[in-house]
FILUMMAR-376876 format. One record per atom (N, C-alpha, C): residue in three letters; x, y, z. Coordinates in steps of 0.02 Angstrom, whole numbers, padded with zeros to 5 digits, always signed. Layout:
<sites>
AlaXYZ ...
</sites>
This chain:
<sites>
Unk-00130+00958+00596 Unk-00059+00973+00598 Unk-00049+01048+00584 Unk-00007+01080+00604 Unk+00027+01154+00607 Unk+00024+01160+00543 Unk+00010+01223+00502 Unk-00018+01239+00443 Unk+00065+01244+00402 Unk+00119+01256+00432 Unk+00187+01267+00399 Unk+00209+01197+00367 Unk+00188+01152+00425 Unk+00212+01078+00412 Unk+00166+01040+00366 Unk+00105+01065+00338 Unk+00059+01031+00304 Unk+00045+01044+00229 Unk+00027+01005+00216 Unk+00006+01011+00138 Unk-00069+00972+00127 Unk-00103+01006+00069 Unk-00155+00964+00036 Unk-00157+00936-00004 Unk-00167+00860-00031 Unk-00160+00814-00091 Unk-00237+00792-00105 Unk-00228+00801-00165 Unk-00297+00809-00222 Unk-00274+00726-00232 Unk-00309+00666-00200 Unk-00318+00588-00238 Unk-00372+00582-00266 Unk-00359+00521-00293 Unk-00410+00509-00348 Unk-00393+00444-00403 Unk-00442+00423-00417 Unk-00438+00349-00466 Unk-00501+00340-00483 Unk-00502+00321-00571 Unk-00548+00304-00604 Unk-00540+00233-00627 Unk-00583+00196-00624 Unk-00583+00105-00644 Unk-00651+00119-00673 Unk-00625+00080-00747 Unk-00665+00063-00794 Unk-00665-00004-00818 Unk-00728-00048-00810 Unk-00736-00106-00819 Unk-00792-00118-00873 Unk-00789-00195-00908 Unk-00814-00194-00943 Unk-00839-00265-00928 Unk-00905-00279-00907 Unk-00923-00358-00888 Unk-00981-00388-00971 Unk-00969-00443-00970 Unk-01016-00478-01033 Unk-01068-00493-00969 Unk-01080-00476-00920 Unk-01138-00514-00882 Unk-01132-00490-00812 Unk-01185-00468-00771 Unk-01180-00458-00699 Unk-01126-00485-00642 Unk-01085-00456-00613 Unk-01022-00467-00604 Unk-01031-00450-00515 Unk-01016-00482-00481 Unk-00999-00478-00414 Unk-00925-00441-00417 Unk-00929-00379-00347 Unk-00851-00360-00344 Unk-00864-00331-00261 Unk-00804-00335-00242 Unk-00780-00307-00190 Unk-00723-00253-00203 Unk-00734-00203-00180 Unk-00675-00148-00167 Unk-00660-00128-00142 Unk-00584-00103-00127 Unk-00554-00092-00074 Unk-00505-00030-00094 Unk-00546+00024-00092 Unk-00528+00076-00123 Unk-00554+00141-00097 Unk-00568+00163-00029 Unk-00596+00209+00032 Unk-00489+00227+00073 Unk-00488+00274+00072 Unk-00431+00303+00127 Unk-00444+00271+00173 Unk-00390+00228+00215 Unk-00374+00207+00315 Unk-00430+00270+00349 Unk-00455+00234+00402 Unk-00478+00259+00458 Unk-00429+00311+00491 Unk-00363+00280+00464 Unk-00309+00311+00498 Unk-00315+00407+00474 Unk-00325+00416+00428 Unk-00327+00478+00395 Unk-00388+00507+00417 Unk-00446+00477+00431 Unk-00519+00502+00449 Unk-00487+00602+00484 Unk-00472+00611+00540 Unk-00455+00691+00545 Unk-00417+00737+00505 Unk-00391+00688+00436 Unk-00354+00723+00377 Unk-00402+00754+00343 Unk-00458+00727+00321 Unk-00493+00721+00261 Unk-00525+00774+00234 Unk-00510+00817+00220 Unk-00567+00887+00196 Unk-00603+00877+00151 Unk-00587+00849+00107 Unk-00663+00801+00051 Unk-00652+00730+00062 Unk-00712+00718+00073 Unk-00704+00640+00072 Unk-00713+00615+00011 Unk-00662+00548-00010 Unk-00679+00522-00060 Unk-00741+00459-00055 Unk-00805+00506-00093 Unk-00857+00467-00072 Unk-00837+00415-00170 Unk-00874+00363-00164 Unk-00871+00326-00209 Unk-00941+00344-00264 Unk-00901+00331-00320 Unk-00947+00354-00395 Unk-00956+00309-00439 Unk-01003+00281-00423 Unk-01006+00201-00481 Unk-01068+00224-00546 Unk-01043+00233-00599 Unk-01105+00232-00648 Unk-01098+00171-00708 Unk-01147+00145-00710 Unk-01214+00190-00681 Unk-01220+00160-00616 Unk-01262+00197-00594 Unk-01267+00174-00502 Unk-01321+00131-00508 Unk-01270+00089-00444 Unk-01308+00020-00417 Unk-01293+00014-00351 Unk-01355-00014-00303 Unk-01351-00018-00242 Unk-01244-00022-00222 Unk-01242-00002-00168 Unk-01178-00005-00137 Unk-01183-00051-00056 Unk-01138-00090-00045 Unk-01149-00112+00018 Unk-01066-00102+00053 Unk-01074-00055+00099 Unk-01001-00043+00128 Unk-00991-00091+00182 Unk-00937-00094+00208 Unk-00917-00134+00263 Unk-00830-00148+00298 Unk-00823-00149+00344 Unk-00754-00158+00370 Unk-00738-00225+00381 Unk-00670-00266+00348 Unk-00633-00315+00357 Unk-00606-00318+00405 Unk-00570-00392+00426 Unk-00544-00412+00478 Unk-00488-00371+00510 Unk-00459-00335+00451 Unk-00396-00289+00463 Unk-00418-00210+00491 Unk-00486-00212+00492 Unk-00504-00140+00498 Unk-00526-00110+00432 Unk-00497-00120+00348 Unk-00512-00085+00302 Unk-00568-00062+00281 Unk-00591-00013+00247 Unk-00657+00001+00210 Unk-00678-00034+00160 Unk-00712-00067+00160 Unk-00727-00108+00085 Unk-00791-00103+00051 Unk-00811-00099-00004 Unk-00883-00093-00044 Unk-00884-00169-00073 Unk-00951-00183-00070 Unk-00993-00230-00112 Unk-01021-00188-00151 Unk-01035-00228-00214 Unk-01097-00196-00294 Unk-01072-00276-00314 Unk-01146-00252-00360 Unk-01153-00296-00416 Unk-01133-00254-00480 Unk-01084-00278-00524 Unk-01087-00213-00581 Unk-01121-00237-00655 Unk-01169-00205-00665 Unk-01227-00246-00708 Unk-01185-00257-00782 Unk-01215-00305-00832 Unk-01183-00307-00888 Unk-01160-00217-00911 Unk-01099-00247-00979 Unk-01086-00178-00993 Unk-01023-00134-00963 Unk-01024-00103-00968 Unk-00977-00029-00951 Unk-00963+00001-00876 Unk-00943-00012-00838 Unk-00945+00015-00762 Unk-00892+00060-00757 Unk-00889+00119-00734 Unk-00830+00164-00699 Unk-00855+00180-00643 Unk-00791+00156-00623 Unk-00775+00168-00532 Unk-00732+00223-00503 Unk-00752+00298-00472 Unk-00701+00348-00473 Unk-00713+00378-00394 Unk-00695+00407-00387 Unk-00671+00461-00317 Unk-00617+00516-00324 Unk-00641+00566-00312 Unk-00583+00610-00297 Unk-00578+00653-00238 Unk-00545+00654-00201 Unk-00541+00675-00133 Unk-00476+00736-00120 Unk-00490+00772-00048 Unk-00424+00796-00023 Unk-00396+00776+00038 Unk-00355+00782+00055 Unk-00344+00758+00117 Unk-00248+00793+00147 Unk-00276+00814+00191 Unk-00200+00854+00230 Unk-00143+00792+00237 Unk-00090+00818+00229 Unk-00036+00759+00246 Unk+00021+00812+00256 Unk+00080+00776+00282 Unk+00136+00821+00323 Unk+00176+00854+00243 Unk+00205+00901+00246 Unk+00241+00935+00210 Unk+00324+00919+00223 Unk+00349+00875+00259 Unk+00418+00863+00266 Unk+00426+00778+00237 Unk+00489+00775+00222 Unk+00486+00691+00198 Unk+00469+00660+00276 Unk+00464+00592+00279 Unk+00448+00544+00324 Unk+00502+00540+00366 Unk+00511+00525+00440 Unk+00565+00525+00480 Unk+00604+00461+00504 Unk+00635+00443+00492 Unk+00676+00376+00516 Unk+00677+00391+00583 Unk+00662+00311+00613 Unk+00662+00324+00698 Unk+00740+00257+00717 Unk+00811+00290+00701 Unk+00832+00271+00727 Unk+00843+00213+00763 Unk+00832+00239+00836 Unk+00821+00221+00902 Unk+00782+00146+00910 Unk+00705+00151+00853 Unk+00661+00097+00890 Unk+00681+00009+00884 Unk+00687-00012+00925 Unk+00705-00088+00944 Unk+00664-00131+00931 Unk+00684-00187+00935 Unk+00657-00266+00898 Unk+00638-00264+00959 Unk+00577-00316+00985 Unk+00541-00331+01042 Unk+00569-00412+01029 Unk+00579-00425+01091 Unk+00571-00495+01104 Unk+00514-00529+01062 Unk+00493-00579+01043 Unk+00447-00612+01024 Unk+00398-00627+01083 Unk+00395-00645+01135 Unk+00377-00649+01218 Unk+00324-00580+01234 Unk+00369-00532+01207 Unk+00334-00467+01229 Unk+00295-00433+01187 Unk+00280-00465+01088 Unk+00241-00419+01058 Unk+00179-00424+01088 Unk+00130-00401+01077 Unk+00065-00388+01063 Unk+00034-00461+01028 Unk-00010-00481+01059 Unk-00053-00538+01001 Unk-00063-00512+00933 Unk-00099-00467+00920 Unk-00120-00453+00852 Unk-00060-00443+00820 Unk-00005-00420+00823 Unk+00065-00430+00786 Unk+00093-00502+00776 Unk+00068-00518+00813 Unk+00085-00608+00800 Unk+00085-00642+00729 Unk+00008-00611+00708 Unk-00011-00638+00634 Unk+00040-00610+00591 Unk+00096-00568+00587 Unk+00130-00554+00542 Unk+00193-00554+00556 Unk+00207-00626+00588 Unk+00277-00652+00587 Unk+00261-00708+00549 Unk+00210-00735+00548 Unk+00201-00797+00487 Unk+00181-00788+00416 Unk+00193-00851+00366 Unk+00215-00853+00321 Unk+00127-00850+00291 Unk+00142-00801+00235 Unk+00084-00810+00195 Unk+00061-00804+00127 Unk+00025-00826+00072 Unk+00010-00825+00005 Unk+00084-00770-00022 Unk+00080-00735-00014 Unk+00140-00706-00068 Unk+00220-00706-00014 Unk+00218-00711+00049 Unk+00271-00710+00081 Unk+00289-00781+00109 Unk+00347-00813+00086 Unk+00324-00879+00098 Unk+00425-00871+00150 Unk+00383-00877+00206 Unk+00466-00860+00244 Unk+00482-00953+00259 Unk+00455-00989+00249 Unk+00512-01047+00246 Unk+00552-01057+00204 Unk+00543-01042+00152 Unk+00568-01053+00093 Unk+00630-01006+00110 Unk+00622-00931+00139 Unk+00686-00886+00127 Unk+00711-00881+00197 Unk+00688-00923+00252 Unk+00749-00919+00329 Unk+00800-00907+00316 Unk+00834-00996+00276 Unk+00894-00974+00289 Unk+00950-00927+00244 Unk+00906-00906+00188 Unk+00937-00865+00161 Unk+00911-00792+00202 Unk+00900-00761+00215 Unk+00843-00724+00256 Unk+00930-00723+00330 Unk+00928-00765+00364 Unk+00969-00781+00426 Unk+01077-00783+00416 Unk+01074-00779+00341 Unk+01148-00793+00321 Unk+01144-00719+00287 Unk+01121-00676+00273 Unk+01114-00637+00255 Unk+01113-00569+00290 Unk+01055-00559+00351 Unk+01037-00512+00390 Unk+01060-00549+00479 Unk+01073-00611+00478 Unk+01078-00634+00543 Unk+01144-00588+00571 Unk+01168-00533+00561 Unk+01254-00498+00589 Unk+01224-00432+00570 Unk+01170-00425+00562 Unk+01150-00343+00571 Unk+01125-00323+00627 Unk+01138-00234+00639 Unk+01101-00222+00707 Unk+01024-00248+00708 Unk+01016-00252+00773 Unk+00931-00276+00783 Unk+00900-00208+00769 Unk+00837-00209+00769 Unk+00789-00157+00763 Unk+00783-00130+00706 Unk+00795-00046+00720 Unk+00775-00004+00641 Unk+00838-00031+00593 Unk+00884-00026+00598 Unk+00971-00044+00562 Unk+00928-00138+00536 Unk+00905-00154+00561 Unk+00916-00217+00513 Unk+00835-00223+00466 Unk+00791-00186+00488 Unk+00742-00178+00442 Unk+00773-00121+00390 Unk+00796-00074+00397 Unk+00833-00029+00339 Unk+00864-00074+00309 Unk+00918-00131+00335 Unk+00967-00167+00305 Unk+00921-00240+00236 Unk+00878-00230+00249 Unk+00849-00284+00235 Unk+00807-00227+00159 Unk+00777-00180+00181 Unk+00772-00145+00129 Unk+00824-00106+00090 Unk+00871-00093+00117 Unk+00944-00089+00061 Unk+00975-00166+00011 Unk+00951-00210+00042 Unk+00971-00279+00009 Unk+00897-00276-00039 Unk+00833-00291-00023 Unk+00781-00283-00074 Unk+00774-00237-00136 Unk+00807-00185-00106 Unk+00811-00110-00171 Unk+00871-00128-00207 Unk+00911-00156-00202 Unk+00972-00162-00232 Unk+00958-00240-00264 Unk+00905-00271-00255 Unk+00947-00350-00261 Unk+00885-00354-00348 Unk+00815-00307-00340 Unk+00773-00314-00387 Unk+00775-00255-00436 Unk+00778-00265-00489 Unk+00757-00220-00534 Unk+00686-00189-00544 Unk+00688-00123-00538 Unk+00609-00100-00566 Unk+00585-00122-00638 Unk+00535-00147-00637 Unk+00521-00165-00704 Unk+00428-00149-00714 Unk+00419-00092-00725 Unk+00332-00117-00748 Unk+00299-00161-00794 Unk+00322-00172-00832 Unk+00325-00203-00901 Unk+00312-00280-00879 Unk+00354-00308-00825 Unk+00359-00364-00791 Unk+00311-00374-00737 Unk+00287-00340-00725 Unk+00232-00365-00665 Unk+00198-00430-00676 Unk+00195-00457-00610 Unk+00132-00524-00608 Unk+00112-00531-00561 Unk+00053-00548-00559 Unk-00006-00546-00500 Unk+00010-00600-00451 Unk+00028-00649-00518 Unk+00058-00726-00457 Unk+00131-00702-00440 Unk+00189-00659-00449 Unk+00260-00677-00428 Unk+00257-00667-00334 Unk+00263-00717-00314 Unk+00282-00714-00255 Unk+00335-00695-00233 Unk+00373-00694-00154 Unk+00430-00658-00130 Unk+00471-00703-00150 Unk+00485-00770-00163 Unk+00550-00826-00171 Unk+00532-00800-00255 Unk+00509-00798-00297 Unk+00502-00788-00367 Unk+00534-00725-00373 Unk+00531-00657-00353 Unk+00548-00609-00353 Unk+00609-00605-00343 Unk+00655-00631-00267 Unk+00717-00648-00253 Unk+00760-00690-00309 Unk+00726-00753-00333 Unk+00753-00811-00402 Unk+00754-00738-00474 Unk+00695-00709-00473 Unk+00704-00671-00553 Unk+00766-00593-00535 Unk+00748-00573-00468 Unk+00785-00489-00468 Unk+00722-00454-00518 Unk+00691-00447-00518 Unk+00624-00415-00562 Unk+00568-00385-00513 Unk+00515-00330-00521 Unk+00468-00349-00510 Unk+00444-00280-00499 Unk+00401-00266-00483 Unk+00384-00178-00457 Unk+00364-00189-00382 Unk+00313-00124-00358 Unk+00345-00104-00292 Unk+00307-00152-00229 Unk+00243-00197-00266 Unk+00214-00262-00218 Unk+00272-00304-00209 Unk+00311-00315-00253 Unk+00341-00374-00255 Unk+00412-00373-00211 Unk+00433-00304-00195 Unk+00479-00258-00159 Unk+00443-00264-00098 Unk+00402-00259-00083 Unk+00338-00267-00008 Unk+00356-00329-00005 Unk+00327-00376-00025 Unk+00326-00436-00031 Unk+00403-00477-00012 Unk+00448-00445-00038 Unk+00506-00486-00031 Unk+00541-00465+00033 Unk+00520-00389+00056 Unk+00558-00363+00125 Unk+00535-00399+00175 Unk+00451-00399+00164 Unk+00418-00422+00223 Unk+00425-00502+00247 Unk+00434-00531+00192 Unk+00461-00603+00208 Unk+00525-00604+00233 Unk+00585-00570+00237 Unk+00635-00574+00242 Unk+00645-00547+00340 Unk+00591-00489+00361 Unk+00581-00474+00409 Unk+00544-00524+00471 Unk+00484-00553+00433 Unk+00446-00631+00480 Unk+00516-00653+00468 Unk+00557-00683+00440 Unk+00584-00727+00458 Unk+00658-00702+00517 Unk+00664-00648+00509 Unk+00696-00611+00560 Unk+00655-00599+00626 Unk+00594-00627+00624 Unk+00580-00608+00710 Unk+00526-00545+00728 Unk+00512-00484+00656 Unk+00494-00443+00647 Unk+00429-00444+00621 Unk+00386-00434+00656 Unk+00304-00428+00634 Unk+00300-00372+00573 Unk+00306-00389+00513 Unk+00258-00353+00449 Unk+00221-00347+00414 Unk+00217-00285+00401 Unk+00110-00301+00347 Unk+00119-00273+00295 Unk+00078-00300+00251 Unk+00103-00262+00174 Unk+00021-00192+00192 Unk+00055-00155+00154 Unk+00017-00080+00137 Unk+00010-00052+00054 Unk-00063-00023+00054 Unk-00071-00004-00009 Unk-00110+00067+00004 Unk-00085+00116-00055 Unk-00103+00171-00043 Unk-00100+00215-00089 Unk-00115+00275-00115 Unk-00069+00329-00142 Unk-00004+00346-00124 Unk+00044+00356-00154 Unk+00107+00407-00150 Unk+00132+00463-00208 Unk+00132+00505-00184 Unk+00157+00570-00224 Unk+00221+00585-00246 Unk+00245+00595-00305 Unk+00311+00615-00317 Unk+00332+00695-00316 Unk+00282+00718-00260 Unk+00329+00767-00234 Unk+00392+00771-00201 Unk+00428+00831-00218 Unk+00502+00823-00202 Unk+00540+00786-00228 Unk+00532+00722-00279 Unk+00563+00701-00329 Unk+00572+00720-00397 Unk+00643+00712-00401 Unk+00638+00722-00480 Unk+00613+00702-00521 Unk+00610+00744-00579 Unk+00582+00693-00653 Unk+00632+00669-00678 Unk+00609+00633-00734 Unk+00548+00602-00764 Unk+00496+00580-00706 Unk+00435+00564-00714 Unk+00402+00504-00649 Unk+00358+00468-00696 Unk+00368+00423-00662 Unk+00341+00352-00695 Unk+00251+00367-00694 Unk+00224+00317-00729 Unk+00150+00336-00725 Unk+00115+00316-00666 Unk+00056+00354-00643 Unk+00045+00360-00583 Unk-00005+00304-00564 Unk+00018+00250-00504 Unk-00021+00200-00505 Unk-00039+00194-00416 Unk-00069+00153-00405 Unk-00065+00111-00329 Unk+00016+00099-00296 Unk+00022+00106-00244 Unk+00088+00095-00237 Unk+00073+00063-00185 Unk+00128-00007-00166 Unk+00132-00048-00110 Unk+00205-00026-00086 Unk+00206-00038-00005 Unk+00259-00024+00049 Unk+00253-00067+00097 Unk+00279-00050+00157 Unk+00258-00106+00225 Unk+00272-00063+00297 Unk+00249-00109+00332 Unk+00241-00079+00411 Unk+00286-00135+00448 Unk+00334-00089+00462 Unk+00366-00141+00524 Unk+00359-00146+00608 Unk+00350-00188+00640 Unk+00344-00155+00715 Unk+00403-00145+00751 Unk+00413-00108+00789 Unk+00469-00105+00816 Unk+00462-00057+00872 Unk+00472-00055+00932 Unk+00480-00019+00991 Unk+00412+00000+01017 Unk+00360-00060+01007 Unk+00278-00054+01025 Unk+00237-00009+00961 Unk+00274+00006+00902 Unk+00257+00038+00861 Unk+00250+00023+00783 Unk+00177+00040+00758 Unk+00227+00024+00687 Unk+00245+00090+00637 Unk+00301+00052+00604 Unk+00363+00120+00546 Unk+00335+00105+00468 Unk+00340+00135+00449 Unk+00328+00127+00364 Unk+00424+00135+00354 Unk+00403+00059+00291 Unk+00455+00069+00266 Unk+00431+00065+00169 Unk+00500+00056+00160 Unk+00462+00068+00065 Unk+00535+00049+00051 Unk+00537-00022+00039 Unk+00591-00070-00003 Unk+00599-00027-00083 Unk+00556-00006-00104 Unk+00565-00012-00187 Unk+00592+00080-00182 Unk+00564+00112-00148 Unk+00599+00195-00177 Unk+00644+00200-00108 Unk+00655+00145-00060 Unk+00691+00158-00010 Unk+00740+00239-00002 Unk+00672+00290+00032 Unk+00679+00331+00042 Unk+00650+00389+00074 Unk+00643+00420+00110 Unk+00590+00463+00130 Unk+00559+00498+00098 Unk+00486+00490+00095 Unk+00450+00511+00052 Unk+00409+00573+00055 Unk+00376+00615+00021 Unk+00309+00674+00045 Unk+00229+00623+00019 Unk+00196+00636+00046 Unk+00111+00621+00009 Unk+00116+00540+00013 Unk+00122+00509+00062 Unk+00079+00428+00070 Unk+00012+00430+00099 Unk-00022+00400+00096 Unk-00111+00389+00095 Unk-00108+00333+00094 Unk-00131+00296+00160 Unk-00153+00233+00162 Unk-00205+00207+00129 Unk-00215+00160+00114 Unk-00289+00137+00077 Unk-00305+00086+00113 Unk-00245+00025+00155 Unk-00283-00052+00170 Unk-00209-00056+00194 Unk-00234-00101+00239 Unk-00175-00162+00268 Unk-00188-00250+00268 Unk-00144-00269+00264 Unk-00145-00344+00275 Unk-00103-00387+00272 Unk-00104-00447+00282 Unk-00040-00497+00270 Unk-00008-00476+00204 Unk-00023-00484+00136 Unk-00003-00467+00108 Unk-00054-00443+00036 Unk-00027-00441-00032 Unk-00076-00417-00075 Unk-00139-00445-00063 Unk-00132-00490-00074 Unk-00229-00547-00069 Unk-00254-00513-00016 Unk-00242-00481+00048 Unk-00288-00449+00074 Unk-00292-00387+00090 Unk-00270-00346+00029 Unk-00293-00283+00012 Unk-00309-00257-00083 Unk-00325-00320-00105 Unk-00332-00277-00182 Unk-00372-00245-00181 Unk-00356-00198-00240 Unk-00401-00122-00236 Unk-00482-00163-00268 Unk-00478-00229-00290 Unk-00543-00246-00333 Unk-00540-00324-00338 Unk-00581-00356-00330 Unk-00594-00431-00326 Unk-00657-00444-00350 Unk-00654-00474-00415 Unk-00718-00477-00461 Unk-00728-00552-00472 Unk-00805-00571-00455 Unk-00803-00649-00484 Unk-00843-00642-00541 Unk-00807-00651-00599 Unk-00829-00672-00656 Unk-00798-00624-00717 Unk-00798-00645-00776 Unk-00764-00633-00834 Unk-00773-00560-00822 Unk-00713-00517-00868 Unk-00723-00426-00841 Unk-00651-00406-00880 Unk-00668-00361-00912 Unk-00599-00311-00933 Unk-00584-00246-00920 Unk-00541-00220-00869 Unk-00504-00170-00858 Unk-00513-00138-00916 Unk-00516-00100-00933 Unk-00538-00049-00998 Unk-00497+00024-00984 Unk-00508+00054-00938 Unk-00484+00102-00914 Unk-00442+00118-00820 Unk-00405+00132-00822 Unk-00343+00151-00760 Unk-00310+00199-00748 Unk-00342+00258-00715 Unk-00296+00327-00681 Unk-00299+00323-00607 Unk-00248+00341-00597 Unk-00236+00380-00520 Unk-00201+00438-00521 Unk-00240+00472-00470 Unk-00208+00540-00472 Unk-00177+00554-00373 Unk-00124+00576-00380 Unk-00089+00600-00308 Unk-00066+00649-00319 Unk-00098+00701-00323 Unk-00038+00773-00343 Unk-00062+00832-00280 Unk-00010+00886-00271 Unk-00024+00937-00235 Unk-00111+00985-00247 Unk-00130+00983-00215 Unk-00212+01025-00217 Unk-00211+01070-00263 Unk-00236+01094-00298 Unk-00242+01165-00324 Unk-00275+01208-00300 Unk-00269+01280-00312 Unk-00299+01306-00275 Unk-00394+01310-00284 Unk-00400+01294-00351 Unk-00467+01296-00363 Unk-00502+01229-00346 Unk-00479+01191-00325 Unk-00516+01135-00306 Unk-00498+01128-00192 Unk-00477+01176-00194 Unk-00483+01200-00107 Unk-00529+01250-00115 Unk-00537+01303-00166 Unk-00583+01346-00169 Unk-00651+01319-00156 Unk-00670+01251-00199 Unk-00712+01227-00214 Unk-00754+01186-00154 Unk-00703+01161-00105 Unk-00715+01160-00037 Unk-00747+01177+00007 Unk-00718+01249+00003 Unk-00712+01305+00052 Unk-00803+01333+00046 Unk-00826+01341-00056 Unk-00879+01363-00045 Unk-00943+01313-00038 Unk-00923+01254+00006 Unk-00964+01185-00006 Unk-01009+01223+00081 
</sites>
């Protein structure tokens, strides 16, 4: 991208685990393919102590690692750069709802109902609600002006199990559960969506900012295309970084461990580059 319109973002996340016993995990914690011509450092993965790694791509396309993480103490880190646009994100207006007849097969899978989006349950509220909005971009915006308004931010409240009808019943939840509740509300409108996980930066926002975590959003299709939308800061944003796509959370957590294990330690970092860590680049 044109050097006026661009910026560099320094990501990064450290996971610290703590297993009583050899622990199977999967992770899902590598930048989208989509970014691959962004990337000026790659975030290669840092497991200590080191143990074999087995990489591999999911059904969705994502990057994923296998390890075993041996008894004991494990940290899991990366820190990377990667170019991204320097203007907030652009609303497209214009783009239209497709017939159902005319999507694409692979969009298909995300008009149905799944583990955290359960669109039978919310049709007909879903249809008495958004059924008298414009079609296309106007009723996916409309649907994320009703989600941002209808839930409270709450970190404090998070749960791994609250699904989209749980979220809608409490008005609670943080920004999966804001994914979660748009995107059900959209399948049941006719609209193929996928939940998304990634970095986002609070550049160009004011302070205070909340502490810096994973952030979930969604992809809507519309006019042969898909839009990012973002129910919970419903707004145009600077610095998103894909990490994974999928139906919904269950098939993108950043970590899926079988067997007993404690989170011990949790940073993420999304901030503007510095100059000494482009320096540091430059003399690679």
């Amino acid at each position: 991208m044109p050097a006026e319109t661009g910026m560099n973002l320094l990501v990064g996340y450290e996971l610290v685990y703590d297993c009583p016993q050899p622990t199977p995990m999967l992770l899902m914690l590598n930048i989208h393919y989509s970014h691959a011509g962004d990337i000026i450092r790659p975030d290669c993965l840092v497991v200590e102590p080191a143990v074999p790694l087995v990489p591999y791509r999911d059904m969705y396309g994502n990057w994923c690692t296998r390890l075993i993480a041996p008894m004991g103490r494990t940290r899991i880190s990366t820190s990377a750069i990667v170019r991204c646009a320097a203007l907030p994100e652009q609303a497209m207006h214009d783009a239209v709802q497709l017939p159902i007849g005319e999507l694409p097969e692979d969009a298909l899978i995300y008009l149905l109902g799944s583990r955290y989006c359960e669109t039978d349950l919310l049709m007909a509220i879903a249809w008495k609600q958004f059924g008298r909005t414009p079609l296309g971009w106007g009723r996916v915006q409309a649907i994320c002006d009703f989600v941002h308004d209808h839930l409270r931010f709450d970190y404090l409240a998070a749960r791994v199990t609250r699904t989209a009808v749980e979220a809608y019943e409490e008005g609670v939840g943080v920004c999966r559960d804001y994914a979660h509740l748009a995107i059900a509300f959209c399948r049941c409108m006719n609209i193929p969506a996928r939940y998304c996980t990634g970095y986002l930066s609070d550049i160009g926002e004011e302070p205070p900012y909340g502490p810096m975590d994973f952030s979930g959003w969604f992809e809507a299709y519309l006019g042969g295309k898909w839009h990012v939308f973002d129910a919970r800061n419903n707004s145009p944003r600077i610095g998103r970084i894909l990490i994974a796509r999928g139906r919904d959370a269950v098939d993108v957590a950043i970590s899926t461990t079988f067997g007993p294990n404690t989170l011990s330690g949790f940073t993420v970092t999304c901030v503007e580059a510095p100059p000494s860590e482009l320096k540091s680049c430059r003399s690679r």
